[in-house]
VOGU-3710 file (C-alpha; in Angstrom, 3 decimals, decimal comma):
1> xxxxxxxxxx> -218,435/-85,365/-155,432  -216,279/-83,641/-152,496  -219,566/-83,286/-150,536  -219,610/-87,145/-150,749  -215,679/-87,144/-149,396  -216,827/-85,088/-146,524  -220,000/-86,994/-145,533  -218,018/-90,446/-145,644  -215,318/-89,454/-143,664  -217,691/-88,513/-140,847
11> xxxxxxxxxx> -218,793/-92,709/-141,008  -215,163/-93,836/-140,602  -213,341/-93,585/-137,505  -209,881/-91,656/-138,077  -206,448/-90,770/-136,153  -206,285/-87,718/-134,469  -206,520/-84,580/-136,600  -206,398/-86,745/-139,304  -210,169/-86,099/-140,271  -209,312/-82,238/-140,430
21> xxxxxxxxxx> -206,383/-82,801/-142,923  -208,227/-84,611/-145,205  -210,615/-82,077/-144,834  -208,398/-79,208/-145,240  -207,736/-80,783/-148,797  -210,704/-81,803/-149,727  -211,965/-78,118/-149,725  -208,995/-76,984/-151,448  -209,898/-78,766/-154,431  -212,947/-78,572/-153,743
31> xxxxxxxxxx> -212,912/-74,236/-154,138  -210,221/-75,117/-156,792  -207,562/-72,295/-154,317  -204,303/-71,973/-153,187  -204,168/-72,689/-149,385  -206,893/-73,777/-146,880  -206,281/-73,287/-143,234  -208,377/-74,733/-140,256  -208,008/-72,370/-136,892  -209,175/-73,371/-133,165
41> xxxxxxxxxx> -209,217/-70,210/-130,948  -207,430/-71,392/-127,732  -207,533/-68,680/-125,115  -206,722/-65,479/-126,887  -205,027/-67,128/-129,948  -205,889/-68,913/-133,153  -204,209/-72,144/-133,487  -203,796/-73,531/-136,778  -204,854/-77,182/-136,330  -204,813/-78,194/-140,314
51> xxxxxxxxxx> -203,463/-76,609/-143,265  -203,495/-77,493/-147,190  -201,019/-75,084/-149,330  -199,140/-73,429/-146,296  -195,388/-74,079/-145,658  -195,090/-76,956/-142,666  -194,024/-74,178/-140,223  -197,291/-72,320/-140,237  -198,775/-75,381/-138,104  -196,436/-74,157/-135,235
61> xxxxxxxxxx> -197,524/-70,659/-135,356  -200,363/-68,956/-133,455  -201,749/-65,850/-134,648  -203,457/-63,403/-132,388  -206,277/-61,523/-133,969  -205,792/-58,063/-132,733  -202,744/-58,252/-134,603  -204,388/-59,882/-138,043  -207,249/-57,458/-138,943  -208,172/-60,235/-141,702
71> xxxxxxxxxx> -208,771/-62,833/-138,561  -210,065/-60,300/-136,327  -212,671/-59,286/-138,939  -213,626/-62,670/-140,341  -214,224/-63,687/-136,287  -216,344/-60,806/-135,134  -218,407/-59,667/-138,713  -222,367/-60,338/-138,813  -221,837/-61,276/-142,678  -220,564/-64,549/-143,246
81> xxxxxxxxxx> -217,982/-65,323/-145,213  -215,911/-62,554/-145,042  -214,055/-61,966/-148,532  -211,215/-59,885/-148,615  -210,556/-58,551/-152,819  -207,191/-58,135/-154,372  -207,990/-54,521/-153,566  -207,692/-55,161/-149,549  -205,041/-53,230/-147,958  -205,256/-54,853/-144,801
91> xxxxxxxxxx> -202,218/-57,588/-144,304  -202,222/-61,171/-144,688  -201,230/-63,158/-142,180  -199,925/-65,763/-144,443  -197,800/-63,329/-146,237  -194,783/-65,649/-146,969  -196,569/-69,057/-145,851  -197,951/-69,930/-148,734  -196,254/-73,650/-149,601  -195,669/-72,613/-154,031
101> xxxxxxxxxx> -194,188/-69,258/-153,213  -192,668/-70,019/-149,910  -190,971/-66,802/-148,976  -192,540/-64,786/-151,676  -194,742/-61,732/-150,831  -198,078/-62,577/-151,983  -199,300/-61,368/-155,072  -202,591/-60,110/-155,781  -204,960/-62,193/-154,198  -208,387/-63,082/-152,818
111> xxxxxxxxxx> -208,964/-64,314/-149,452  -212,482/-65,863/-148,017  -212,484/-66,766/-144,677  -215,662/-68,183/-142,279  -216,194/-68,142/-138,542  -217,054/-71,557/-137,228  -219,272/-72,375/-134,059  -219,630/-75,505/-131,690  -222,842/-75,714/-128,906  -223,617/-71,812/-130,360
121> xxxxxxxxxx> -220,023/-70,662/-128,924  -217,387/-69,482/-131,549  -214,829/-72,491/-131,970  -212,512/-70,765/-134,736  -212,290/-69,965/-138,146  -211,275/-71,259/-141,523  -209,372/-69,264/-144,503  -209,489/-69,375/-148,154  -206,526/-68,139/-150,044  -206,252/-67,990/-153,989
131> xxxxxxxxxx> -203,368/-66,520/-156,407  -206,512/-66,067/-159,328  -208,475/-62,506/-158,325  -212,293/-63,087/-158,713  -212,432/-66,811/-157,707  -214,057/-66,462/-154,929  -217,028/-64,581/-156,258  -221,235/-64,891/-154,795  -221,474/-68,666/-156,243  -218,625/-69,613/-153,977
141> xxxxxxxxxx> -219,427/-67,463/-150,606  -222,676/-69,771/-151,402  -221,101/-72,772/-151,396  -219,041/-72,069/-148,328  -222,150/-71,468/-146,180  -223,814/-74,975/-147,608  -220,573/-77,000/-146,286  -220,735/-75,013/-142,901  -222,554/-77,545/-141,343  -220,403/-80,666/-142,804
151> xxxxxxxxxx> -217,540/-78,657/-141,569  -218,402/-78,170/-138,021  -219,837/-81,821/-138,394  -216,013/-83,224/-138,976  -214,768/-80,697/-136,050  -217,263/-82,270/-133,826  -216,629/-85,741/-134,765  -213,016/-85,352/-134,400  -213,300/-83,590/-130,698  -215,418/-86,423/-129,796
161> xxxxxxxxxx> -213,161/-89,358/-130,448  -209,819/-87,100/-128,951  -212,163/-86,512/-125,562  -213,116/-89,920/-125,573  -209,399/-91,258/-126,015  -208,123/-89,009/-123,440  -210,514/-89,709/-121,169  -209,854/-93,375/-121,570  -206,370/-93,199/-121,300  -206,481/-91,334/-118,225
171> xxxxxxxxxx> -209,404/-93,048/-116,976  -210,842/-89,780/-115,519  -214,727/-89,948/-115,806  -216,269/-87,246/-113,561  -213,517/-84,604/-114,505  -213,359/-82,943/-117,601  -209,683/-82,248/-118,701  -208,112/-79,044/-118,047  -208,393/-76,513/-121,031  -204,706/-76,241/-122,587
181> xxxxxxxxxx> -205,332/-72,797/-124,382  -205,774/-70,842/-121,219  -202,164/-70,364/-121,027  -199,419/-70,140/-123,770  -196,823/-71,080/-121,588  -198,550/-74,898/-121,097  -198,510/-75,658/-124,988  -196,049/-78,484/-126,090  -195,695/-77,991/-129,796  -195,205/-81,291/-132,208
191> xxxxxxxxxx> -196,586/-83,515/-133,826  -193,798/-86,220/-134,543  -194,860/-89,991/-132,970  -192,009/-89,680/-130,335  -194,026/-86,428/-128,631  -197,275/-88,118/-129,492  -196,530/-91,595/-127,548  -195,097/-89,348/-124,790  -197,976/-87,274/-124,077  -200,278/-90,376/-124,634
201> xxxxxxxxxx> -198,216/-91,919/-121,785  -197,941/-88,786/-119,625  -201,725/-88,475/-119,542  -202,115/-92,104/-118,467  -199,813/-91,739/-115,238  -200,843/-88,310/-114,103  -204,139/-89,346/-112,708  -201,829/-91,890/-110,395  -200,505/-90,918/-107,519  -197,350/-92,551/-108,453
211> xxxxxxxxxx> -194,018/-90,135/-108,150  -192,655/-89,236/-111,634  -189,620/-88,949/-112,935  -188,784/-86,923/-116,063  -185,444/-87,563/-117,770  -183,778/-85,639/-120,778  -181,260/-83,516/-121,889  -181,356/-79,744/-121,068  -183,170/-77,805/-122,837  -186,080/-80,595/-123,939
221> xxxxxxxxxx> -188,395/-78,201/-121,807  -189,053/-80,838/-118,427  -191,236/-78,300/-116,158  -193,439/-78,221/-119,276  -194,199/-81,784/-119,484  -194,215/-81,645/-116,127  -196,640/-79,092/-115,690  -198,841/-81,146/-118,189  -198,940/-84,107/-115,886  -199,805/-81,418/-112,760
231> xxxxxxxxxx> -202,698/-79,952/-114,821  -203,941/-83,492/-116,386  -204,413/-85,132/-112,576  -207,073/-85,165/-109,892  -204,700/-82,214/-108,217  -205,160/-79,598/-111,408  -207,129/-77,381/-109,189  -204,038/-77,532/-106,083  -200,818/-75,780/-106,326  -197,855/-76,413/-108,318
241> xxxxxxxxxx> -194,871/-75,758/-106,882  -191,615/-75,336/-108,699  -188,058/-76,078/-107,063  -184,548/-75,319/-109,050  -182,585/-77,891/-107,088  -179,699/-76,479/-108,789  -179,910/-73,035/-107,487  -180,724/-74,244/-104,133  -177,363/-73,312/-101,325  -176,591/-76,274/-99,386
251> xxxxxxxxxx> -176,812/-73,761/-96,270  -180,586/-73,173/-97,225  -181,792/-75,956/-98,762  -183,413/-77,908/-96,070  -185,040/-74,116/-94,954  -186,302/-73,743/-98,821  -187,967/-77,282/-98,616  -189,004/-77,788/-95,658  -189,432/-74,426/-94,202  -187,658/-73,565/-89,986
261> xxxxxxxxxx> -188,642/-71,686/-87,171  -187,649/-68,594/-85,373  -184,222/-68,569/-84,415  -183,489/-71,856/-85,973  -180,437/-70,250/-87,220  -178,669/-66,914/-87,983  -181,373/-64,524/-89,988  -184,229/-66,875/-89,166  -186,064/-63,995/-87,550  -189,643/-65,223/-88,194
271> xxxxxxxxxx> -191,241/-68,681/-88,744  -191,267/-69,445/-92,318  -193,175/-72,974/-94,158  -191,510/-74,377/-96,952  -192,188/-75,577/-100,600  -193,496/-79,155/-99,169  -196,204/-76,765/-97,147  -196,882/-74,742/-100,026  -197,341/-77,799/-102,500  -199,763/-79,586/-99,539
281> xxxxxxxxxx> -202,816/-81,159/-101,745  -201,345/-80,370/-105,193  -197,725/-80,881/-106,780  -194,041/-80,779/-106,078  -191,599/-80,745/-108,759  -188,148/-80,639/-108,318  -185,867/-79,735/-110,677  -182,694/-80,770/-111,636  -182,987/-82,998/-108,183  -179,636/-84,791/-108,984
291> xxxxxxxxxx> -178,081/-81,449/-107,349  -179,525/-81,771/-104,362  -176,697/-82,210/-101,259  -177,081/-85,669/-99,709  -177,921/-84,195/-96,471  -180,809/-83,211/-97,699  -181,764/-86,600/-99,546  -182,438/-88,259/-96,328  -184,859/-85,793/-95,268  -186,156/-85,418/-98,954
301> xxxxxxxxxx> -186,343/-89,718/-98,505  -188,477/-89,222/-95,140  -190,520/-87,185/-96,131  -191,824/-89,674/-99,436  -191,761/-92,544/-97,022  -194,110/-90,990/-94,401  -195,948/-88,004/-95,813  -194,081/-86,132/-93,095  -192,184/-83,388/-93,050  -190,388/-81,338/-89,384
311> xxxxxxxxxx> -189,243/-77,696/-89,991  -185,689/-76,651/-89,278  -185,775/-75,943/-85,571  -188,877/-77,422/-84,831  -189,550/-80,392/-82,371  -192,543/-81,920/-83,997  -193,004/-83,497/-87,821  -196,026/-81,969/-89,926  -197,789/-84,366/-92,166  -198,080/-82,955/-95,899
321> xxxxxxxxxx> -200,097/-84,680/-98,825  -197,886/-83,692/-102,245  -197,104/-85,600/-105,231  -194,047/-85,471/-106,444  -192,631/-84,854/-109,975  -188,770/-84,541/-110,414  -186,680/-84,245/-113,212  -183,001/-84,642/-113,877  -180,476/-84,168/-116,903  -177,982/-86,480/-115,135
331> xxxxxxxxxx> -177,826/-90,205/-115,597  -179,061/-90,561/-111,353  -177,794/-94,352/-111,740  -174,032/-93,354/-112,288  -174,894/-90,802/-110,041  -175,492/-93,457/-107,366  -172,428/-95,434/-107,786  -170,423/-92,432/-107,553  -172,184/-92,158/-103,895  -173,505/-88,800/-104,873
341> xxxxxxxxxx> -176,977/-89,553/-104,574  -178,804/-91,965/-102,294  -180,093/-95,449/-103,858  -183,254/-95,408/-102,065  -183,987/-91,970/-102,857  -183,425/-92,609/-106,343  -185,788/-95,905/-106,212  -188,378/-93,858/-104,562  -188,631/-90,927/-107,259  -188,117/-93,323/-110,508
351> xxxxxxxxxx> -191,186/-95,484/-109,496  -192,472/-94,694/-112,596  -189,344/-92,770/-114,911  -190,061/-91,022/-118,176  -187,606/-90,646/-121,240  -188,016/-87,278/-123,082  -186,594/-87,346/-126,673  -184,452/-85,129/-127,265  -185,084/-82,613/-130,240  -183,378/-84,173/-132,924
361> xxxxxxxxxx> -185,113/-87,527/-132,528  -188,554/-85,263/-133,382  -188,270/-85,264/-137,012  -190,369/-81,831/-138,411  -190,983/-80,715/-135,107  -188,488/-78,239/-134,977  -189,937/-76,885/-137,824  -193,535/-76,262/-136,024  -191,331/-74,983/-133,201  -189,811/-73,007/-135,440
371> xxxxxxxxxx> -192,618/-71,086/-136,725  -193,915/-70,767/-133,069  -191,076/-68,794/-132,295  -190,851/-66,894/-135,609  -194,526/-66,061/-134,932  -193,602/-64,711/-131,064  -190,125/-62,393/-132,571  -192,738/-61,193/-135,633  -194,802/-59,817/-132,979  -192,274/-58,508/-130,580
381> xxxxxxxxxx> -190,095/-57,112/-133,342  -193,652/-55,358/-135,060  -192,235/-57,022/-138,333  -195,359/-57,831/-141,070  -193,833/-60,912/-141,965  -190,964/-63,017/-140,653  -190,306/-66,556/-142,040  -188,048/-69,347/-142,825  -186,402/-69,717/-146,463  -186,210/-73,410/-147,901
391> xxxxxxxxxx> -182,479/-73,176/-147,116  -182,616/-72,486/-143,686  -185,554/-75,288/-142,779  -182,932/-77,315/-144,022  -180,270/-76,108/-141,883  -182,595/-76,276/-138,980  -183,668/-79,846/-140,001  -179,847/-80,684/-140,203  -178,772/-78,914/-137,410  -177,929/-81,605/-133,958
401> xxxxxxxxxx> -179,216/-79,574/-131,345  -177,715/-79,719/-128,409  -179,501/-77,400/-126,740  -182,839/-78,792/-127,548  -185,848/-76,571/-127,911  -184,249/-74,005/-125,798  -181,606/-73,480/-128,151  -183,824/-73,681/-131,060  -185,649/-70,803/-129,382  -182,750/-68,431/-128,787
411> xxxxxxxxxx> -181,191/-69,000/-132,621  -184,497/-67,723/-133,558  -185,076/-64,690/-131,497  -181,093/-63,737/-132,569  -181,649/-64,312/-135,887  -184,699/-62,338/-136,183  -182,823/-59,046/-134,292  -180,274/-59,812/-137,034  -182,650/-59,795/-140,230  -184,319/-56,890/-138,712
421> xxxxxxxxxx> -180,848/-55,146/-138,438  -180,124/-56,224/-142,122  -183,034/-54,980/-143,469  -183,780/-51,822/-141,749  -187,392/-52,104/-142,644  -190,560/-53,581/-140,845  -192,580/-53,995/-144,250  -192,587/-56,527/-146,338  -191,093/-60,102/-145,788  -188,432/-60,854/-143,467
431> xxxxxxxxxx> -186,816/-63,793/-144,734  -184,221/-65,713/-142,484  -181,461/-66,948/-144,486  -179,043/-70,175/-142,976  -175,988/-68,039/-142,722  -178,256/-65,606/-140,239  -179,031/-69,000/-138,148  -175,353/-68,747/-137,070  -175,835/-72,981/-136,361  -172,407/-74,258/-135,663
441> xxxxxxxxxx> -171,085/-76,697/-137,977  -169,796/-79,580/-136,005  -173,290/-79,980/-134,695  -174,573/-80,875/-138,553  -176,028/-84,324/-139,203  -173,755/-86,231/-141,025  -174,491/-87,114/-144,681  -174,415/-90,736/-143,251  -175,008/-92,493/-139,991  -173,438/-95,859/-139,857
451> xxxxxxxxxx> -174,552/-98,515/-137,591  -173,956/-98,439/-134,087  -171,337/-100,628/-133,361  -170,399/-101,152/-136,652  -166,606/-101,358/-137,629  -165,307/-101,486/-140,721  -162,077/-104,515/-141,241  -160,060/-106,210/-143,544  -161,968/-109,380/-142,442  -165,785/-109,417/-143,606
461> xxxxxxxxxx> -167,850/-111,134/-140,649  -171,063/-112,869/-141,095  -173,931/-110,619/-141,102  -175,722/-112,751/-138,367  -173,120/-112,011/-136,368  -172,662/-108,191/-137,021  -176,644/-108,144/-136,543  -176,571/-109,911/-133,291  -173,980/-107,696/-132,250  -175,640/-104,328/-132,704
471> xxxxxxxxxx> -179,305/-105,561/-131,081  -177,100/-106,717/-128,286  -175,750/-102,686/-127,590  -179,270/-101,329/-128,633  -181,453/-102,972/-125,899  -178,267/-103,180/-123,590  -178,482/-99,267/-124,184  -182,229/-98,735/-124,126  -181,786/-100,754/-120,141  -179,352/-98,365/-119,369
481> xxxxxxxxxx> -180,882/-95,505/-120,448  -184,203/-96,434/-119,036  -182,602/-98,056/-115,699  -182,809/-101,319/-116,310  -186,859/-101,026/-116,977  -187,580/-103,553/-119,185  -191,129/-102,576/-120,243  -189,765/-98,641/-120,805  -186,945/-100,437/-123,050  -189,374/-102,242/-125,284
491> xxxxxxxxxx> -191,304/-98,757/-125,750  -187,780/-96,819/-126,414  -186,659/-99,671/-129,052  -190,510/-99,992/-130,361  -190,965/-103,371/-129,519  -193,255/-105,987/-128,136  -192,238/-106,208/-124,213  -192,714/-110,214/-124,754  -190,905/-110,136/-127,927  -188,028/-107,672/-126,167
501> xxxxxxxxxx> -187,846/-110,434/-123,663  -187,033/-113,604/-126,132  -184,967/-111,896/-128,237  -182,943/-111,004/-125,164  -182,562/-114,403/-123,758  -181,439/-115,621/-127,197  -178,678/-112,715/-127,202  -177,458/-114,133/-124,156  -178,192/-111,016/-121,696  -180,888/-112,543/-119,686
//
């Protein structure tokens, strides 16, 4: 009967990684176990990509196999499946993920895990856990090798459609997309809808040669995303070239950019290029480019306008062929009024702007992130086991974050040195506990959130009114926060851009 599952879901077409779930379960009940996990090796890591049975957190982690003998040995043995006894001293590397005793060592257990292959190369692995010893005896190693093929069947189904969509979206046909696993440090972790619609509209600009403009609160991780756009456009294979704004002197920020000659000033001893020269053919992105002094602007502005760019000192403008990605935590429109940063600049780097959401707007996310970053301290710390207790997902699911996923990452790496200092032992299962978190309270979700613009009085008005009221500040906030974009403001409020447009006009603000 699950064989029947399987085979029909192949027929139908599904939502991204939505075909491996169902999968993931399917096989669970199928083998009648505790926990079935689905893992892609990217690069030098396994990535879990669906998991029945395991806490939500384990999707975030990535598990490197020289240090999880069970992986390592179920990836590289001649015998397939690999079963691993009650007897097995070697660890598991779900010690403490398993969703029924989340935070529990495991008891005596069996494990079965098999390697998978796509086009004869090794594409990952999948892993069998059960609480019963003896379940997975020869009857069921037999029965794993007869669904091999309808497994790597629904893997190769499901990369299919997520190539084709990609490829649609960013309408690249003679370029295959750049391989994400080659580098950890290029990973954006989630899986809520806000990351999903980002990335989905991320990959459809980046093969344009429009300028970009990412905008979010510190901490959301912008030279990520921007790096994604970099490595998802026709210039992958050219530079990238990074630029802190911020950290840039005014005394040496024109030099830094644009590069000077000898003797163009005091120290300028040799001839030096700058970052436009050392972005030419690939990608510029400037951070933080709010900070930049307005002196610079105009030369920043000239150099957009005309592809051209003149050294400090020199007589004669260079022409230079970069794209250019900025980002910014400040609101660049106030910014502008203020006369702190040049209105034609900003038109010319917001041709095409880009809302991040901030962390708390990502729903479980910052759980995935979560176990990311628990997996990274487990490692660093040589701890067998380091998780999450119930308690302190909730925290972390309460919890405001101002910080974003930057702050999210250091509250993990200091709570980890803590419950490594509190337990004085690398064995067993480090648990973190809320109070280790050290979260502070005033950035808690409240029980409640009332409406925006919601008061409450002694005299009740009607609720046409009160509703007019509050979808007149939403989409006059979604203009403002998307600078006056009308288009990005239907996406940020989730609307139809014609429908955003009537209801407007009816409110009175067109």
């Amino acid at each position: 009967m699950y064989d029947e599952f399987l085979v029909a879901d192949l027929a139908v077409r599904l939502p991204d990684l939505a075909r491996l779930e169902r999968l993931v379960k399917t096989l669970k009940a199928s083998f009648n176990c505790g926990a079935v996990a689905l893992l892609k090796m990217e690069g030098e890591v396994l990535k879990p990509m669906a998991v029945s049975g395991l806490v939500q957190e384990a999707l975030g982690r990535r598990f490197l196999p020289a240090q999880h003998p069970r992986l390592a040995a179920i990836l590289t043995s001649e015998q397939q499946p690999v079963c691993f006894e009650h007897s097995s001293a070697l660890p598991d590397p779900y010690d403490g993920l398993l969703d029924q005793l989340a935070g529990a060592p495991l008891p005596v257990h069996d494990c079965m895990g098999m390697r998978l292959e796509q086009e004869g190369k090794t594409w990952g692995l999948i892993t069998f856990d059960t609480l019963i010893p003896g379940t997975f005896d020869e009857s069921s190693r037999a029965s794993l090798r007869q669904h091999k093929l309808l497994i790597e069947a629904a893997i190769r189904t499901t990369t299919l459609e997520m190539e084709n969509r990609s490829l649609l979206q960013s309408r690249i046909n003679a370029v295959s997309l750049p391989d994400e696993g080659k580098g950890e440090e290029t990973e954006i972790i989630g899986r809520s809808q806000a990351l999903v619609q980002l990335l989905d509209e991320l990959d459809t600009v980046a093969d344009s040669e429009l300028p970009v403009l990412l905008l979010g609160e510190t901490g959301v991780g912008k030279e990520l995303f921007a790096r994604r756009v970099h490595l998802h456009s026709r210039r992958r294979n050219q530079p990238l070239i990074h630029v802190n704004c911020a950290a840039l002197p005014e005394s040496l920020a024109e030099s830094e950019l644009f590069g000077h000659v000898k003797g163009a000033f005091s120290g300028a001893h040799t001839e030096r290029a700058g970052k436009f020269e050392a972005a030419n053919g690939g990608t510029l992105f400037l951070d933080e480019v709010g900070e930049l002094p307005l002196a610079v602007q105009a030369k920043l502005l000239r150099a957009l306008q005309n592809g051209e760019i003149q050294r400090l000192g020199a007589d004669k403008p260079r022409k230079v062929d970069v794209r250019i990605i900025a980002a910014t935590n400040r609101q660049l429109k106030e910014t502008v009024k203020n006369g702190d940063f040049r209105a034609d600049l900003y038109h010319r780097l917001s041709v095409y702007p880009v809302p991040i959401p901030p962390l708390r707007e990502r729903g479980n996310d910052v759980l995935l992130l979560a176990g990311h970053f628990l997996e990274q301290n487990r490692a660093r710390l040589g701890l067998r086991s380091l998780r999450l207790s119930a308690e302190a997902e909730q925290a972390l699911l309460d919890y405001q974050w101002p910080g974003n996923v930057r702050e999210l990452e250091h509250v993990i790496s200091r709570a980890a040195i803590k419950c490594l200092g509190r337990n004085g032992q690398k064995e067993g299962i480090s648990t973190l506990v809320p109070e280790l978190l050290d979260l502070e309270v005033a950035q808690r979700r409240p029980a409640a959130v009332p409406l925006v613009g919601v008061t409450m009085s002694a005299s009740v008005q009607p609720m046409k009114k009160l509703l007019e009221q509050t979808q007149r500040r939403a989409i006059q906030a979604a203009l403002e926060e998307c600078g006056q974009n009308w288009a990005q403001a239907a996406k940020l409020l989730e609307l139809d851009s014609s429908n955003l447009h009537k209801l407007a006009k009816r409110l009175g603000i067109k």
